[in-house]
C-alpha angles and dihedrals in degrees: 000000000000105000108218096206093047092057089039090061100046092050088046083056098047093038084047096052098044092053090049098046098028087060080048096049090046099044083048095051092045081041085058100042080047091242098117105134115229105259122021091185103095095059109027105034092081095045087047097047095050090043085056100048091035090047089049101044099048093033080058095049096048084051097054090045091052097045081066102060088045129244153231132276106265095026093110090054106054097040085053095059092041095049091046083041077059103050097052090052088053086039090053100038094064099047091052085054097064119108093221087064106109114222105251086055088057089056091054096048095041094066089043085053094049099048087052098050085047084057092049093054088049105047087036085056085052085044093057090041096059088068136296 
């Protein structure tokens, strides 16, 4: 039998973390071109802020839900370092968001953010391989 919240929360965390990395991908890009406008805090802090909320709460209901149906041996592991890979990219985006942070600092913490989410995609993509 399908579950429907199941499916709703993992779209809600894809959906979550595309929007989130996708913004960083795309900031880091403009930071390059040097097109980056000054703040990005009028436009981007609310969506942020929603991805993040949205990415932790559903990332913390699949994982309850998988911790029931047992799981492999380095699962823990590797979900450790991607949830603390995680933290660091919400820590750091609000803190990019602010308007006090001076550009040059956005452009530092822009290619940090985008090696970590790069991380995420890629432990998430072991996560998923070591069963559904």
């Amino acid at each position: 039998m399908i579950d429907p919240i199941a499916y709703l929360v993992r779209f809600l965390h894809i959906g979550s973390a595309v929007s989130l990395l996708g913004g960083i991908f795309y900031a880091w890009n403009l930071t390059k071109a040097g097109k980056l406008p000054g703040s990005p805090a009028d436009g981007f802090q609310p969506s942020m802020l929603i991805s993040v909320g949205l990415l932790l709460a559903s990332g913390l209901y699949q994982l309850m839900n998988r911790m029931s149906g047992g799981v492999p041996k380095f699962y823990h592991m590797i979900f450790g370092i991607k949830f603390l890979l995680f933290l660091h990219i919400a820590a750091v985006s609000i803190i990019l968001v602010k308007p006090q942070t001076t550009p040059e600092k956005r452009a530092r913490l822009l290619t940090g953010l985008v090696y970590s989410g790069l991380g995420v995609l890629l432990l998430g993509t072991a996560l998923r391989s070591l069963g559904a």
